[in-house]
N, C-alpha and C positions, 0 to 999 in steps of 0.2 A: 388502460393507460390514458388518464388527462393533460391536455398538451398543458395545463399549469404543473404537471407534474414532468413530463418529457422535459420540458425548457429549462426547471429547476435543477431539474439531476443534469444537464449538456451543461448549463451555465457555471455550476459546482463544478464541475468536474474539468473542464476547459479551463476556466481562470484558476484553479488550484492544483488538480491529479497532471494536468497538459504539461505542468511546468516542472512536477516532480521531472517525470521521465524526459523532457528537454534537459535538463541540468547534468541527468545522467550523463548521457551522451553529447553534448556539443561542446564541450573541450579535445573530444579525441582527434576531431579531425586536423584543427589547426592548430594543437600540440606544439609540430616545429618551430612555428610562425612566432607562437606566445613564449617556447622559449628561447627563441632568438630576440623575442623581444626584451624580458629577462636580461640577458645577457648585454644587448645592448646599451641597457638603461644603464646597469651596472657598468658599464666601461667609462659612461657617460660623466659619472661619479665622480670613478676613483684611479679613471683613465688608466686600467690595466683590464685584462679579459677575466669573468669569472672561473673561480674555479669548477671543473666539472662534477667537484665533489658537490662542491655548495649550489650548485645548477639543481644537482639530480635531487639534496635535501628540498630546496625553494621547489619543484615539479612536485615534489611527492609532498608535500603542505597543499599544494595545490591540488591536486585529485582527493587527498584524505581529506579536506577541513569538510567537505560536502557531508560524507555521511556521518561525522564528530557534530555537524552541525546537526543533522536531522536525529540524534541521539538527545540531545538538549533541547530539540524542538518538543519529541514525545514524552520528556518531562515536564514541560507545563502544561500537558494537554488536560489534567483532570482541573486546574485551578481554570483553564483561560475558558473550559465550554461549561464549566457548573455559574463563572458569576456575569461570563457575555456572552453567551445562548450559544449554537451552534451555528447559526449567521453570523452573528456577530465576532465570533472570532475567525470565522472567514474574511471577512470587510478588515479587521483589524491586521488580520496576517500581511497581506496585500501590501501594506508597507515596508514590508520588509525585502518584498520582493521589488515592489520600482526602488527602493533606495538600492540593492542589489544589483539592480539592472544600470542604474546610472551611474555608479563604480565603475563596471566594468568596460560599459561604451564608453566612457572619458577617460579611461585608464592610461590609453598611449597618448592623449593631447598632454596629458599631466606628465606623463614621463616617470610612471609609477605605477611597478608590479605590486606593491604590495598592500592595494589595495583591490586587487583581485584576488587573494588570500583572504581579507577579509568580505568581500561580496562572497563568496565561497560559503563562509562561515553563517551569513547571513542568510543564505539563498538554502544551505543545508536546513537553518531552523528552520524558515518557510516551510520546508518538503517534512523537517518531521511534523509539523501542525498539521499542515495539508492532507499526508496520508493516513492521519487519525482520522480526523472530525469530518471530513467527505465523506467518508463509509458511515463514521455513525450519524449523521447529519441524513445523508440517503436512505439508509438503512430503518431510521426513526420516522419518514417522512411516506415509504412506500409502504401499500396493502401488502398482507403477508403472501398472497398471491403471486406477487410482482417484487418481493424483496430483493430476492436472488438475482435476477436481474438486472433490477436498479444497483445491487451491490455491487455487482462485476464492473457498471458503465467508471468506477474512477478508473480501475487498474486498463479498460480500454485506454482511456485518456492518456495512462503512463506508456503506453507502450507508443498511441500513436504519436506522442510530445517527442519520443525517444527516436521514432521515424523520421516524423521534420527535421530532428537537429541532426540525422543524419543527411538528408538528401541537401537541406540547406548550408550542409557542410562539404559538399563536394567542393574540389578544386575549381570550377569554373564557375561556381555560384559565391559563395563566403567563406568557404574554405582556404583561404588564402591571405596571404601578406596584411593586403588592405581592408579585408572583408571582415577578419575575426572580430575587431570590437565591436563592428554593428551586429555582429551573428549572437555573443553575449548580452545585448542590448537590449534584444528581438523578447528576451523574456518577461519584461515588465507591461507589453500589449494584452496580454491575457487577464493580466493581475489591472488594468483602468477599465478594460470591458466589464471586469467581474464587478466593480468598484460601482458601476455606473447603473448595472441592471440587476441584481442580487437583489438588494433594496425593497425589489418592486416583488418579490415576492415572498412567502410570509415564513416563520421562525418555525423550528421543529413544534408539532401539537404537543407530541408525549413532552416536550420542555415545557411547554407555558403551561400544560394543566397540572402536570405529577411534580412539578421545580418552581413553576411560579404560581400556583393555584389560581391561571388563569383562565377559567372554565372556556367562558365564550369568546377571546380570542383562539382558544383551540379548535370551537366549533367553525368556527369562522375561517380559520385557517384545511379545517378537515375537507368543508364543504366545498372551497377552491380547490383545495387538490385531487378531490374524490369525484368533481361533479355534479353531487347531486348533495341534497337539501339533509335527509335520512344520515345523520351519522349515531346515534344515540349507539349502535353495539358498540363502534370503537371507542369511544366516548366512557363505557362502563368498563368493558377492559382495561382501561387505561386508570378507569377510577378501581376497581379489583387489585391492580400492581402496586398502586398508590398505596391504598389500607392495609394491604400484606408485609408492605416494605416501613410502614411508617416508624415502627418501634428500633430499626434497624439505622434509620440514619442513611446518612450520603456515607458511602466506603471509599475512606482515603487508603494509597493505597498497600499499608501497614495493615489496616484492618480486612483488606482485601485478601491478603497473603496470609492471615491467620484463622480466617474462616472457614470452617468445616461445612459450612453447605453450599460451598461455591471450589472445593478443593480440586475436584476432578475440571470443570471449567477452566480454571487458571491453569492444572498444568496442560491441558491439550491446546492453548493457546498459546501456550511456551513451546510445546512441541513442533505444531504449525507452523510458529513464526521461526524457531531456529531451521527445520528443515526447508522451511522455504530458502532461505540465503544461503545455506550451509550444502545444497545440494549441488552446487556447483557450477551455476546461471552463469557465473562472470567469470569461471575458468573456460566453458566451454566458447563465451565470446570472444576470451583472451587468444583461444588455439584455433580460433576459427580461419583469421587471417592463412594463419601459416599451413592450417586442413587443406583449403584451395590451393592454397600455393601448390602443394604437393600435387594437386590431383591435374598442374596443367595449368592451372587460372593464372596469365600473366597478370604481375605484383602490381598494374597501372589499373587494372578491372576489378582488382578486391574490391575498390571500395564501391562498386555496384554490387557486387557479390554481398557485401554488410548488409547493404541498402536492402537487399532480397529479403536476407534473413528478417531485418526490420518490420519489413511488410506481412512476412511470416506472422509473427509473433502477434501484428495486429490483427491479420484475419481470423488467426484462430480466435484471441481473444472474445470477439467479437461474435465466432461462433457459440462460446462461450453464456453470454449473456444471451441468446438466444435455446441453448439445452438444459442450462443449470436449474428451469423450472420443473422441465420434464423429465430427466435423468437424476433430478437432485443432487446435493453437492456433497453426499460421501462417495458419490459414483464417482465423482471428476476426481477426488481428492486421490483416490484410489487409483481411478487410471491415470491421474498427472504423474504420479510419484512411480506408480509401475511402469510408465513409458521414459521416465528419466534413470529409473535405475538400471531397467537393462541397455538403454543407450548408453551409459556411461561402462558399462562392465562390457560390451559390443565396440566400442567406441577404445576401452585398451587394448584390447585384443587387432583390432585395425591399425591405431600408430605403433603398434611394436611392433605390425608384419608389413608395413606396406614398403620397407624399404627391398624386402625380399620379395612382398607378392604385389606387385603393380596395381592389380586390381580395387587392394585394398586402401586405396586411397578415397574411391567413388564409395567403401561401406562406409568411412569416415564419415563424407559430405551427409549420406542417409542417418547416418546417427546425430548430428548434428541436429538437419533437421528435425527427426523424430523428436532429438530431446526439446528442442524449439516449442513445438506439437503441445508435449505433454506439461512442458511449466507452464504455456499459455493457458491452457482448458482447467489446468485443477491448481497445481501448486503457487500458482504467482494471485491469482484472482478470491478465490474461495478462503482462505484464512481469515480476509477483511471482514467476509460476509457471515462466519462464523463468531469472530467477537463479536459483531452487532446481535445476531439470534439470540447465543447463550449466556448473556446478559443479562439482568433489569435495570431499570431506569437508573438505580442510587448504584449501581455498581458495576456500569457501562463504559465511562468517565475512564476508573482507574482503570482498567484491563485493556480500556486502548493503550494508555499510559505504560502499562508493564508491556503490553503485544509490542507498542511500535520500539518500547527501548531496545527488547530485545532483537526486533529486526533491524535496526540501524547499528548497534553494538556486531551484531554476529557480523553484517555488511561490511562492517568497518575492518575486522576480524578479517575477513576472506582476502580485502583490498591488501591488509596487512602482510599476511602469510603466505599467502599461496605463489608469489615466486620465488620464496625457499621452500617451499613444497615443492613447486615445479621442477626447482637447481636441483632439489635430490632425489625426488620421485620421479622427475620425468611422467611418461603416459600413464604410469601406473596412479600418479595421483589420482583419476579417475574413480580406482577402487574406492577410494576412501570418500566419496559421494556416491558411490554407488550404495555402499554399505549404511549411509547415513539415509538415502532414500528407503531403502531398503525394511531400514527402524523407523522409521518416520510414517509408512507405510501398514504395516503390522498395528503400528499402535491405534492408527486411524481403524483398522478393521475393527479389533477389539473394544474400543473405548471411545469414538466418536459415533454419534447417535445422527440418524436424518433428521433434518431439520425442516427441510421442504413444504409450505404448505401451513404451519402449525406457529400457533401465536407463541407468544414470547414466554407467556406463562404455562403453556403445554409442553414447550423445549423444559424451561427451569423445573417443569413435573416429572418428567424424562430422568434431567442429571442427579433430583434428588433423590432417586435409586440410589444411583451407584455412590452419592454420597453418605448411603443414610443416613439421611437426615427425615423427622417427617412432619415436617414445615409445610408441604405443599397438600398433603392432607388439611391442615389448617385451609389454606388456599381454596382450596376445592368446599371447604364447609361454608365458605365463605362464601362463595357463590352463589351457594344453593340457599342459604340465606336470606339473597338479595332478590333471590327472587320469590322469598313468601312476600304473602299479602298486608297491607299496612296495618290493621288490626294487629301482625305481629311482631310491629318494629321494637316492642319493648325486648321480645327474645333477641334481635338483630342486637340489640344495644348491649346485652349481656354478655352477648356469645363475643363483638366486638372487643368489650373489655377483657373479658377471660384472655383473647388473643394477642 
């Protein structure tokens, strides 16, 4: 690990991943506040009180336009990183986020909610930009050695962005009357840092050699972030993916969704991405409050209690990026999803009894945390770092584009449903993520390959098994090719065309 390489993935991931997971979380605390402010604007008007109907539609535009927005953000993610690099559409996003941020801090001088609807809207595309192109931006950028790794450092980011907005959401800090517009504000410092020092460091290799055929700024950019002068194997690699993929084109992605040698790829990233949101992250947040309540935790200490879980979520993360090399990430994926499925199917079984068995209030809080545990280490982190693997370069692009819509749609989907799931399932909704981990789980056994270790063209040899397809035969002849002696470059140039 070179500190041109450490700085780059902190700096990524800070002014872009930091602010996903702030956004998440820092409306909940001062909720009351913004909708009393709401209401007040509105009286201000039309000098009568709102109604509470039209309160609770104007709150819930509010909390939904976020991940509506980050849905439309992962739709332009194949056009904004194929024609402005994957810097570049970082630097570019950035604006979306201070115009975002200066919405919502001036929101109450103005005397105008509904421009924090639209900062919402705004702040959402930001986040679905941002949690594409960081992953693949890092993920193009780190030694295969160290990918896994470097892949995890955004989803750290989101989780610790999600901490700050929590503890600087306490009532005695910003959480409060006069504090919330600056607490909303607070978002667009990450997005002038990124703005200011990104710049200074250089564009994904695999993009300027295999996208912009620009050999030696790739070289140039390899040798800053590797350290050393010797990059020629990654350099041929890179040129290997290049000549395999050339007859094939950039896959928009129509053409992504119709190709047979990329079939099993696309759907295990559909898989991934629906089980991750769909397993039940923001129900168990949702019943978290009311878990403690039960087990004792008076109602003025929950919001330490959040705070805990918060910190939770980042440590493990973080343990995360430290095993994911050595345990590999069908091991996480595995035990994330097997430690969230029996917490949720353990976890009904505790709200249905603990009004009879006392105890079972303290199995709540352990499941709780266990499920915490298990999204942090495999399900919340690991998906990101599997679209960037089971990729190549020409069709990277769209599969962030289909992963993130589908995780922001399903997102949207949970935010939508689940408290008339709740109003009629009660505890027992749990089942219905448990059962969803459950398949989400299985399929990863059966049909998700290790990646750990092994170049991009070694994963894409791997999937074309199970797709049969036998393209990567091709691939592999191609190699061995490039490595006769020049005397035989007239065969290289046949065997080229033939391919």
């Amino acid at each position: 690990m070179t500190l041109s390489l450490a700085l780059v993935a902190l700096i990524s991931a800070f002014g872009s991943s930091f602010q996903y997971g702030y956004n998440v979380s820092v409306i909940n605390s001062p909720a009351p506040y913004m909708q009393e402010f709401y209401n007040q604007t509105y009286f201000d008007r039309h000098g009568v009180p709102m109604d509470s109907g039209f309160q609770t539609f104007l709150w819930s535009l509010t909390v939904s336009m976020f991940p509506l927005g980050g849905f439309f953000g992962s739709l332009i993610v194949w056009p904004m990183v194929n024609n402005c690099g994957r810097k570049g559409t970082l630097l570019i996003n950035n604006i979306l986020s201070i115009t975002g941020a200066i919405l919502m801090s001036t929101s109450e001088l103005a005397k105008t909610f509904e421009v924090i609807i639209l900062a919402r809207v705004l702040m959402g595309i930001y986040a679905g930009l941002a949690s594409n192109v960081v992953p693949m931006f890092l993920g193009e950028m780190a030694p295969k050695n160290l990918r896994g790794a470097i892949g995890v450092v955004p989803q750290l980011f989101i989780t610790i962005g999600i901490l700050v907005a929590q503890l600087l959401g306490l009532s005695f800090i910003l959480g409060n009357d006069s504090g919330w517009p600056v607490l909303l504000g607070l978002t667009g410092i990450p997005s002038l840092i990124q703005l200011a020092v990104l710049p200074c460091f250089p564009e994904s290799p695999r993009y300027l050699l295999i996208q912009k055929g620009k050999e030696e700024e790739a070289r140039k950019a390899l040798r800053r972030l590797r350290g050393w002068d010797d990059v020629n194997d990654e350099i041929e690699e890179m040129r290997r993916e290049d000549e395999s993929e050339k007859k094939e084109g950039q896959f928009s992605v129509l053409s992504l969704c119709t190709f047979k040698g990329l079939r099993w790829q696309l759907i295990s990233i559909i898989v991934m991405m629906m089980g991750q949101q769909l397993s039940g992250i923001n129900a168990v947040f949702y019943y978290a409050d009311r878990i403690f309540q039960s087990a004792g935790v008076q109602e003025n200490s929950v919001q330490f209690i959040t705070v805990s879980i918060g910190a939770i979520n980042v440590v493990m993360t973080l343990v995360a990026v430290f095993i994911v090399e050595s345990l590999g990430r069908r091991i996480l994926l595995l035990a994330g999803f097997g430690l969230c499925c029996v917490s949720c199917a353990v976890l009904t079984l505790a709200l249905n009894l603990q009004t009879t068995v006392p105890s079972m209030s303290y199995v709540s809080i352990i499941c709780v945390i266990v499920y915490i545990i298990g999204h942090a280490i495999g399900a919340s982190p690991i998906p990101s770092v599997m679209i960037t693997e089971m990729f190549l370069q020409s069709s990277r692009p769209a599969a962030f584009m289909v992963g993130g819509s589908v995780h922001w749609l399903c997102n949207f989907t949970v935010g939508l449903v689940f408290l008339y799931m709740e109003a009629g399932l009660g505890p027992y909704s749990f089942l219905i993520f448990c059962a969803i981990c459950l398949a989400t789980m299985v399929y990863i056994f059966f049909i998700v390959p290790e990646t750990k270790n092994k170049t991009f063209m070694e994963i894409n040899k791997i999937m074309a098994k199970r797709n049969k397809v036998e393209i990567q035969e091709e691939k592999e002849e191609l190699k061995n090719v490039e490595a006769v002696p020049d005397e035989q470059a007239e065969k290289k140039e046949n065997f080229s065309t033939k391919l």
